[in-house]
DSSP file (Angstrom, degrees, kcal/mol; ACC not computed):
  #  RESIDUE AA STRUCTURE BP1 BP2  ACC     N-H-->O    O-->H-N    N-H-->O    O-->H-N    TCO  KAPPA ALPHA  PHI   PSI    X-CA   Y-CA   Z-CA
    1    1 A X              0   0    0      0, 0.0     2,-0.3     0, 0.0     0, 0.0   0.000 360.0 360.0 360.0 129.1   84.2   -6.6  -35.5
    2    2 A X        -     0   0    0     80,-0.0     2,-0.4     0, 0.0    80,-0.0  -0.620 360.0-153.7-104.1 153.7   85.1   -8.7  -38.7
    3    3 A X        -     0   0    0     -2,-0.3     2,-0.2    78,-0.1     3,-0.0  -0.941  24.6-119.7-122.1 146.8   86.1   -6.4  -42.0
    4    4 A X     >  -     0   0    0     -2,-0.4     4,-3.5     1,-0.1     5,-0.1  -0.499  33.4-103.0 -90.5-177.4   85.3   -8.3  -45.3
    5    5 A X  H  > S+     0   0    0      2,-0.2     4,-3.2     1,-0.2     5,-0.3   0.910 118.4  52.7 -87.4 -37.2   88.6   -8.7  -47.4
    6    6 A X  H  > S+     0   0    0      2,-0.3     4,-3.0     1,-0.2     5,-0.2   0.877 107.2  47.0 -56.6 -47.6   87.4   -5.9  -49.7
    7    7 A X  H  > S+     0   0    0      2,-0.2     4,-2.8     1,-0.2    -1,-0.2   0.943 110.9  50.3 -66.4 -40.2   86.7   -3.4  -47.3
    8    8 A X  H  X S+     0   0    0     -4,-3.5     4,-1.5     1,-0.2    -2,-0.3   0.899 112.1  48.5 -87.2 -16.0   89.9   -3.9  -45.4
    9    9 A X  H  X S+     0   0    0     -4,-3.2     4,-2.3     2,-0.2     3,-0.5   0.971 107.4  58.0 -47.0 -46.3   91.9   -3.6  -48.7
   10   10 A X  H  X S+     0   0    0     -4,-3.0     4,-2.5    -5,-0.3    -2,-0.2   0.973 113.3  39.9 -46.8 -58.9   89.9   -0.6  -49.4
   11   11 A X  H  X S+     0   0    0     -4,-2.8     4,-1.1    -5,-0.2    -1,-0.2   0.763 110.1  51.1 -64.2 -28.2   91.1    0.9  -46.1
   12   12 A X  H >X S+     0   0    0     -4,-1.5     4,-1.5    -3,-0.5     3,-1.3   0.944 105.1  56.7 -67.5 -56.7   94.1    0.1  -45.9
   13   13 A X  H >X>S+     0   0    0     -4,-2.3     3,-3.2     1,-0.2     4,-2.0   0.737 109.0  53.1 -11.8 -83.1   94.8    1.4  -49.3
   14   14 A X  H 3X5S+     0   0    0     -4,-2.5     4,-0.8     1,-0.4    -1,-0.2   0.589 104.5  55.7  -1.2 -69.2   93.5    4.5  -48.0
   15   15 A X  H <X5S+     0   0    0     -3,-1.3     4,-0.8    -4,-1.1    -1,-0.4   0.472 105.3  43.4 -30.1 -46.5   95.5    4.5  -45.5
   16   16 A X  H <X5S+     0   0    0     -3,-3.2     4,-3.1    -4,-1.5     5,-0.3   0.763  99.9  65.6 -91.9 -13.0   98.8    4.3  -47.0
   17   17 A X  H  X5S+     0   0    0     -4,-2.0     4,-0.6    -5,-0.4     5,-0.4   0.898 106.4  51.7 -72.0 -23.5   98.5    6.6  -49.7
   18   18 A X  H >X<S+     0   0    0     -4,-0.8     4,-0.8    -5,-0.5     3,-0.6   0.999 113.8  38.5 -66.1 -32.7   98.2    8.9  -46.9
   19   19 A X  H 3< S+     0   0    0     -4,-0.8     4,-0.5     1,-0.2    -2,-0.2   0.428 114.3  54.9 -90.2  -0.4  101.0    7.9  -45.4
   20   20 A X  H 3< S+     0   0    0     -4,-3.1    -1,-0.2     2,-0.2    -3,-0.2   0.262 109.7  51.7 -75.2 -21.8  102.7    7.5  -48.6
   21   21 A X  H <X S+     0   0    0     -4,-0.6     4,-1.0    -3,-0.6    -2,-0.2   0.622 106.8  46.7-101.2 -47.4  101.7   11.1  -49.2
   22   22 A X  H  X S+     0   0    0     -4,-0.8     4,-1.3    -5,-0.4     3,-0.3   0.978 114.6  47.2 -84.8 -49.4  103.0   12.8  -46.2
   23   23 A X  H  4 S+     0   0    0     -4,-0.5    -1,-0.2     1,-0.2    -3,-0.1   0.770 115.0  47.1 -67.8 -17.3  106.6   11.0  -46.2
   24   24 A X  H >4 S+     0   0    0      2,-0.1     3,-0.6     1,-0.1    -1,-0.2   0.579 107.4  52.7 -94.1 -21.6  107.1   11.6  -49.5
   25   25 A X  H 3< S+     0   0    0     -4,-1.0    -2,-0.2     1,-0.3    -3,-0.1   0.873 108.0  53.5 -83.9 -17.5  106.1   15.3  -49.7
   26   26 A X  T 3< S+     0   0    0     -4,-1.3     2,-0.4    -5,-0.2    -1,-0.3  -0.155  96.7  67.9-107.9  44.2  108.3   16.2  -47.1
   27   27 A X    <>  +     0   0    0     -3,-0.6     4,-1.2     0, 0.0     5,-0.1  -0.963  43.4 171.1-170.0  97.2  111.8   14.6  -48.5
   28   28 A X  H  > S+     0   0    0     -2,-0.4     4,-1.1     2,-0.2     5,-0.3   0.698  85.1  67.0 -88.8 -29.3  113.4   16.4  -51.7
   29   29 A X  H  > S+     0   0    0      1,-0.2     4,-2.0     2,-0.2     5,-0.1   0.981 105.8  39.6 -61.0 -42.5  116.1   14.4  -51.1
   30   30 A X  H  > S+     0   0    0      2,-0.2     4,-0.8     3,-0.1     3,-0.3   0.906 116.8  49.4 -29.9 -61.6  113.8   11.4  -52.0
   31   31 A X  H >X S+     0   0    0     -4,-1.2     3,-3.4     1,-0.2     4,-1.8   0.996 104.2  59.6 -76.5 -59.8  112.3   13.0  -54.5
   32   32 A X  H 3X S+     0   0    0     -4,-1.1     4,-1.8     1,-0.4    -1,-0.2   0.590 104.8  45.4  12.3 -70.7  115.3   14.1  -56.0
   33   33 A X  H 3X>S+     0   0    0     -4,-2.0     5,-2.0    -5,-0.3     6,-1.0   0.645 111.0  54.5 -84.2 -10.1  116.8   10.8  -56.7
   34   34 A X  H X<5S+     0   0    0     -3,-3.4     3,-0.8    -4,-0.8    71,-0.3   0.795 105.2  53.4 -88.1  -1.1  113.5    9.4  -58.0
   35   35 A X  H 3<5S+     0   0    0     -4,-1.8    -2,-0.2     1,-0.2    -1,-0.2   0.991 110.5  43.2 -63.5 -49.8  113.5   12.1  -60.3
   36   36 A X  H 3<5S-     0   0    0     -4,-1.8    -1,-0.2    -5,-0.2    -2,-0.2   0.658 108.5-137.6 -12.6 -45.3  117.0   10.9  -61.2
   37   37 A X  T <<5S+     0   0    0     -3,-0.8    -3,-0.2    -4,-0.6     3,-0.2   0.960  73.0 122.6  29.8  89.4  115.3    7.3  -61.0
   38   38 A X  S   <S+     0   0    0     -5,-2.0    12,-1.7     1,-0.6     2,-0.4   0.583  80.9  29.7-119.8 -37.2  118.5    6.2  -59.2
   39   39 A X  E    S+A   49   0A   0     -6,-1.0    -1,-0.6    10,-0.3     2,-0.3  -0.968  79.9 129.4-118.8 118.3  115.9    5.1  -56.4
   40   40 A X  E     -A   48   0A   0      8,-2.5     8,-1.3    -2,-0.4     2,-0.4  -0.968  46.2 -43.5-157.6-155.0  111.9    3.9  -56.6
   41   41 A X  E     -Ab  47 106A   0     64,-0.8    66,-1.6    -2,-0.3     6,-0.3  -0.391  34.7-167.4 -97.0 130.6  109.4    1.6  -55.7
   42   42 A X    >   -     0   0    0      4,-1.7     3,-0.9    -2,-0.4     4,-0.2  -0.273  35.0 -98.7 -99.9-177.4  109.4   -1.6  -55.6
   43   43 A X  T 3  S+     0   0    0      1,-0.3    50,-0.2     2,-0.1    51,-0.2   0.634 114.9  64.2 -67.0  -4.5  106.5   -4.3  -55.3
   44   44 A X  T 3  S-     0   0    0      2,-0.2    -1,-0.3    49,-0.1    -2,-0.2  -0.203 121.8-104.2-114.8  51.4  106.8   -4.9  -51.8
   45   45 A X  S <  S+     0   0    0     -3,-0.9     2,-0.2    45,-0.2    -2,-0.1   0.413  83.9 121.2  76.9   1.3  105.8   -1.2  -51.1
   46   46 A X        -     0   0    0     -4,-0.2    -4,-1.7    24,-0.1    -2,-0.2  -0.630  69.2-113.2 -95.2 144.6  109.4   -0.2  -50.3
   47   47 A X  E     -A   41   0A   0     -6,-0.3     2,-0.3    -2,-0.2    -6,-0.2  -0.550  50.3-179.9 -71.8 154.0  112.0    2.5  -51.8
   48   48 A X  E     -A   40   0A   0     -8,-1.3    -8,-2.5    -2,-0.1   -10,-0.1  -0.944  34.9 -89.6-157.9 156.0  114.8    0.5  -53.5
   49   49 A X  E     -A   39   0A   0     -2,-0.3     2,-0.6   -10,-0.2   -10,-0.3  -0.230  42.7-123.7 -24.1 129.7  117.9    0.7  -55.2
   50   50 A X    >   -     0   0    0    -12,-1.7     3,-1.1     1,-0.1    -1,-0.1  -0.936  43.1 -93.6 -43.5 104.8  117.6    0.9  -59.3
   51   51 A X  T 3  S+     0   0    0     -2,-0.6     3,-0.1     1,-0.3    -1,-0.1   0.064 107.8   5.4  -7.2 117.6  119.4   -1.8  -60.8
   52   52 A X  T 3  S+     0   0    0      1,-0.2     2,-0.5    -3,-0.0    -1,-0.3   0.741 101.6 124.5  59.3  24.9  123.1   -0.7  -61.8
   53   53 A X    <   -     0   0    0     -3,-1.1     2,-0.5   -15,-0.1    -1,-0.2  -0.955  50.3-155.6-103.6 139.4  122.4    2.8  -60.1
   54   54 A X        -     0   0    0     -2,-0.5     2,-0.4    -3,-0.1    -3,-0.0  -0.926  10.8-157.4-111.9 130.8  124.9    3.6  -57.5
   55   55 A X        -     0   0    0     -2,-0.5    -6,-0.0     1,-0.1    -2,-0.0  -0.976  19.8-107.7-131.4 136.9  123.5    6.2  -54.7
   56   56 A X     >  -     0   0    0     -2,-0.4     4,-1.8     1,-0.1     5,-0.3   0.348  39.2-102.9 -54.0 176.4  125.5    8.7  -52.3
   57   57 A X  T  4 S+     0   0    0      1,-0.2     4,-0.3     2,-0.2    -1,-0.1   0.409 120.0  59.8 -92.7  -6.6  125.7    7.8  -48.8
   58   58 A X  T  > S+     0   0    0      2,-0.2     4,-1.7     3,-0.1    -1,-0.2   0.661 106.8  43.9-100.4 -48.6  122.8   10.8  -48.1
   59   59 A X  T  4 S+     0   0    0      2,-0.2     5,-0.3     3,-0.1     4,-0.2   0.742 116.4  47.0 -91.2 -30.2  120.0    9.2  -50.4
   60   60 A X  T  X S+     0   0    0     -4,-1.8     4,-2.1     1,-0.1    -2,-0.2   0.842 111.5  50.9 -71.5 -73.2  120.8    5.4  -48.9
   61   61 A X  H  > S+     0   0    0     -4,-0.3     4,-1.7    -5,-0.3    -2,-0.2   0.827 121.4  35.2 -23.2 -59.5  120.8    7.0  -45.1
   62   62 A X  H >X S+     0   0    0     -4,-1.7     3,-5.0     2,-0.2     4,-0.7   0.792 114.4  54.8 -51.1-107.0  116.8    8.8  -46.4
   63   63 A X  H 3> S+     0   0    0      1,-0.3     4,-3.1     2,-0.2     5,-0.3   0.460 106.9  52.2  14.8 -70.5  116.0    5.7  -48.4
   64   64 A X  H 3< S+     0   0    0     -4,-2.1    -1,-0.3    -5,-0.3    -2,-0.2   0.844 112.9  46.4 -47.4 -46.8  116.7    3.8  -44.7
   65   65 A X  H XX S+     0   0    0     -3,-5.0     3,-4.6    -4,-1.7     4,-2.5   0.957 110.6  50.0 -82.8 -48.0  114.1    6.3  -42.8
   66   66 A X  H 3X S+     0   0    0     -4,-0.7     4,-0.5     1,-0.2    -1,-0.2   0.861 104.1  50.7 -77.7 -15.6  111.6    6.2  -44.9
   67   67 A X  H 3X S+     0   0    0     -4,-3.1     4,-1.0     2,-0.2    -1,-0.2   0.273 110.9  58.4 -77.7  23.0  111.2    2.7  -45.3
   68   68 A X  H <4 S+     0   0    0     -3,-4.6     4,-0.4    -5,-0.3    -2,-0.2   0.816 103.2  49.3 -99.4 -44.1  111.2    2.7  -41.5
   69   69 A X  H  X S+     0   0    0     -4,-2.5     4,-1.8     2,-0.2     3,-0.3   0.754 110.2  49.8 -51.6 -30.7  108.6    4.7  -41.4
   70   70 A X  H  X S+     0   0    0     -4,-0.5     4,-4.5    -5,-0.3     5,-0.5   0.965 106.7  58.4 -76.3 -49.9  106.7    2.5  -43.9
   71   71 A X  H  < S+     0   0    0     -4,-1.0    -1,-0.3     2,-0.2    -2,-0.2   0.315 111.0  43.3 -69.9  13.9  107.5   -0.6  -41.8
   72   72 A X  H >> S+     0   0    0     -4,-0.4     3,-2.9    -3,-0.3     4,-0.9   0.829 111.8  50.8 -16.2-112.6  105.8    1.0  -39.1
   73   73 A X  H 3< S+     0   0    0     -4,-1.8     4,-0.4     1,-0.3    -2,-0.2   0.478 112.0  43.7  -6.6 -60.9  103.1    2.2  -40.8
   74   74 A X  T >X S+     0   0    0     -4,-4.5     4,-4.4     1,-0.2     3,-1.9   0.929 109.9  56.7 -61.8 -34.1  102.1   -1.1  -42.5
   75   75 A X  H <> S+     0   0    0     -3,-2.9     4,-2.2    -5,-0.5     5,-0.2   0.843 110.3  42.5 -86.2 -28.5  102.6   -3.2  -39.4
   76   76 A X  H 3X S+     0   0    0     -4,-0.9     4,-0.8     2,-0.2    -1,-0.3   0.635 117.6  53.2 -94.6   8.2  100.1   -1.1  -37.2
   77   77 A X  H <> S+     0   0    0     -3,-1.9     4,-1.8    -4,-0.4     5,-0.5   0.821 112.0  41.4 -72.4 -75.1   97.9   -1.2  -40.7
   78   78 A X  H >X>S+     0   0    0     -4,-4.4     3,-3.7     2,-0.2     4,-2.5   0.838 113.5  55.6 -34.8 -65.9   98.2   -4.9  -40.7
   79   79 A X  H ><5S+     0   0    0     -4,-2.2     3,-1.9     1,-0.3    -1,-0.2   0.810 116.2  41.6 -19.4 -80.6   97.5   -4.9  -36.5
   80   80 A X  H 3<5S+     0   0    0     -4,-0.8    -1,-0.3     1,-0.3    -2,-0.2   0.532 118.5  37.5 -28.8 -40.4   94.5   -3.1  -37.3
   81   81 A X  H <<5S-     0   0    0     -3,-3.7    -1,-0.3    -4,-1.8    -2,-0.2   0.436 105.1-111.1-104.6  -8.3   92.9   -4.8  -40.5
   82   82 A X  T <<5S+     0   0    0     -4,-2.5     2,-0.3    -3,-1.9    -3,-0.1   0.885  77.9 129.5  67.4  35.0   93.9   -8.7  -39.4
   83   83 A X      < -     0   0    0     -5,-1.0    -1,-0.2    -6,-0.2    -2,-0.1  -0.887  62.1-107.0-115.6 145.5   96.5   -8.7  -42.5
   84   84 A X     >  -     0   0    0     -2,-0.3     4,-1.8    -3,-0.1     3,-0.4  -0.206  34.1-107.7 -63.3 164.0  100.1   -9.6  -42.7
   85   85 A X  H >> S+     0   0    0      1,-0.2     4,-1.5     2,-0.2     3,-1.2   1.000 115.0  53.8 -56.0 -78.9  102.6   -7.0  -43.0
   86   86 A X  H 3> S+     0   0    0      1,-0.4     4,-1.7     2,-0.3    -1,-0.2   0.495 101.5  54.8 -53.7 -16.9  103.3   -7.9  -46.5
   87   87 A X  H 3> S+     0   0    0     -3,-0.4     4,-2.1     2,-0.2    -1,-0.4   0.879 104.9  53.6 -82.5 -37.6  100.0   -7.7  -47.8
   88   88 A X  H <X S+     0   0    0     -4,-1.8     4,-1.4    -3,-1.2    -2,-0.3   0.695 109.6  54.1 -70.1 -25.7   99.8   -4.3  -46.5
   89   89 A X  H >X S+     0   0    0     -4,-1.5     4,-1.9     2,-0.2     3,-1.5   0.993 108.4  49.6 -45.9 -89.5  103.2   -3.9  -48.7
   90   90 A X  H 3X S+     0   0    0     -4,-1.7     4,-0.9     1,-0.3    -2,-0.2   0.500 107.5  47.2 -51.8 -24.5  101.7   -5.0  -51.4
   91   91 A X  H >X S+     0   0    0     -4,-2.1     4,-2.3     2,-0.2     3,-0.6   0.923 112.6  51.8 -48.5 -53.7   98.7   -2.9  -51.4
   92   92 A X  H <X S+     0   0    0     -3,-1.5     4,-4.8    -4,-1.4     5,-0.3   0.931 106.3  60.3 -69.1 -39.9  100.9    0.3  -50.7
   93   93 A X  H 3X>S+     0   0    0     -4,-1.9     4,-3.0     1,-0.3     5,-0.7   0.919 102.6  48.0 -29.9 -62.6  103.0   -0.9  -53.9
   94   94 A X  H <X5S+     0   0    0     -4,-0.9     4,-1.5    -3,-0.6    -1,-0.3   0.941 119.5  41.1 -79.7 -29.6  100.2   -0.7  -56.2
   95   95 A X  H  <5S+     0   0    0     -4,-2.3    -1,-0.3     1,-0.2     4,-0.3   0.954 113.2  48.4 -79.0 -19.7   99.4    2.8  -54.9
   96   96 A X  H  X5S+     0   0    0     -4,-4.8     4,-2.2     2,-0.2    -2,-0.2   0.824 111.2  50.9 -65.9 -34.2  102.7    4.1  -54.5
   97   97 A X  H  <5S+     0   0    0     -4,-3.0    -3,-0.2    -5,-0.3    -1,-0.1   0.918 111.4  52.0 -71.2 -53.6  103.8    2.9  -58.5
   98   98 A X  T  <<S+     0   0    0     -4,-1.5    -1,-0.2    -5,-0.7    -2,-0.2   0.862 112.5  44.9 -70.7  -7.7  100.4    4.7  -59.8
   99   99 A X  T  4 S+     0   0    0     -4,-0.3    -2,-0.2    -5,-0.2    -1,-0.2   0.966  83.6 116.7 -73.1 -49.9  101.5    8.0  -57.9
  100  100 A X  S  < S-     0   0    0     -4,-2.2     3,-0.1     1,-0.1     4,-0.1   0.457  70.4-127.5 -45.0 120.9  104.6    7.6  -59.1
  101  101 A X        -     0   0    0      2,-0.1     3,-0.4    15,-0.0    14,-0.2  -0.435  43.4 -71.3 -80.5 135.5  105.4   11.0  -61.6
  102  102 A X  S    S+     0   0    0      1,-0.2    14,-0.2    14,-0.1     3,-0.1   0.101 120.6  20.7  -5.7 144.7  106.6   10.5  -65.4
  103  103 A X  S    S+     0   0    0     12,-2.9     2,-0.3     1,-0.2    -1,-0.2   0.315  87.9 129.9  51.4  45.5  109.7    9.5  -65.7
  104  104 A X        -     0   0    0     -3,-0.4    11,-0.3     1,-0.1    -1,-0.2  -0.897  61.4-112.2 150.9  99.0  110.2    8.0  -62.3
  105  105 A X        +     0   0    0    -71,-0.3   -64,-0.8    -2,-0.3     2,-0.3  -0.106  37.9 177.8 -71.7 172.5  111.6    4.5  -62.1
  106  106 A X  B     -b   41   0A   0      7,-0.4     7,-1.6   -66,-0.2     2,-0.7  -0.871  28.4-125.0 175.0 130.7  109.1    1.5  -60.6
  107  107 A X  E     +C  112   0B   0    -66,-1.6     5,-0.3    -2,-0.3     2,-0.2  -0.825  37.4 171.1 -99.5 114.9  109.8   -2.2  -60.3
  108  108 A X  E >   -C  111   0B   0      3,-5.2     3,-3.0    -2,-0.7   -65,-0.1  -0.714  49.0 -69.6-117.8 172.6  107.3   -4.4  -62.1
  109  109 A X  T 3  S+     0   0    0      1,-0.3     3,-0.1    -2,-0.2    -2,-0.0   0.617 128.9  35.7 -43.3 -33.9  107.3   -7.7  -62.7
  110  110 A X  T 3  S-     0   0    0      1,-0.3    -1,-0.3     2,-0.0     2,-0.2  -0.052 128.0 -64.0-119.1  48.1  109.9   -8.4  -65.0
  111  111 A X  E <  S-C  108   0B   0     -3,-3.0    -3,-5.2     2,-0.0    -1,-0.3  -0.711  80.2 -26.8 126.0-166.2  112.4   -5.4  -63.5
  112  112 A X  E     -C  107   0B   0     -5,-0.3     2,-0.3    -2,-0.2    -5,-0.2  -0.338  57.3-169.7 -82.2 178.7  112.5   -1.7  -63.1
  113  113 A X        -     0   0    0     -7,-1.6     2,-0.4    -2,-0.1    -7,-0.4  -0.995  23.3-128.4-144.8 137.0  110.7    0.3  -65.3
  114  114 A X        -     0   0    0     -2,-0.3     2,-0.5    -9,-0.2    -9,-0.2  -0.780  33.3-133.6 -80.8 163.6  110.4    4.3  -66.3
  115  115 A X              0   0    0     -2,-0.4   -12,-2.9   -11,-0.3   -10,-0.0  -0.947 360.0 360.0-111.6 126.9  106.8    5.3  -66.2
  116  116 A X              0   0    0     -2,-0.5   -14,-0.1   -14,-0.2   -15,-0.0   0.526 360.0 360.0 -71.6 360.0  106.0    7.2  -69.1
């Protein structure tokens, strides 16, 4: 079965904001620190570090599972849709930075950012 390139962005999209949804709802310690913004998302669809933020030994250890979970996730995305891993990053990026809540750091191009 061939997918056109629109449709399988469409779906994956789809696809990680669920899974984007469900890893994220069940982690305060996650949310926590992006509330903080000591921790958020960067463009390749990943939690990361803030620039000059230093985070406890609790939030890196979380941080570590859930972007295993993503790299899962994306890689049986990719399987599925006949995309690299890393596009499937980038898709989840752009959905994960527009969930992202006020005041909630987000790495754009020219660094992090708060979101207003």
């Amino acid at each position: 079965m061939r997918f056109s390139i629109k449709s399988t962005l469409v779906a994956a999209g789809a696809a990680i904001t669920m899974f984007g949804g469900l890893a994220m709802a069940q982690n305060t310690v996650i949310e926590n620190a992006k509330d903080q913004c000591l921790i958020g998302e960067q463009s390749d669809g990943y939690l990361g570090v803030v620039d000059g933020k230093t985070i406890s030994t609790e939030i890196e250890r979380e941080m570590r599972s859930v972007n295993n979970q993503r790299k899962t996730a994306y890689a049986n995305i990719a399987e599925q849709r006949s995309i690299t891993v890393q596009q499937v990053g980038q898709i989840a990026a752009a959905n994960l930075v527009e969930k992202a809540g006020s005041g909630e750091c987000v790495e754009a191009a020219d660094g992090w950012v708060r979101k207003p």
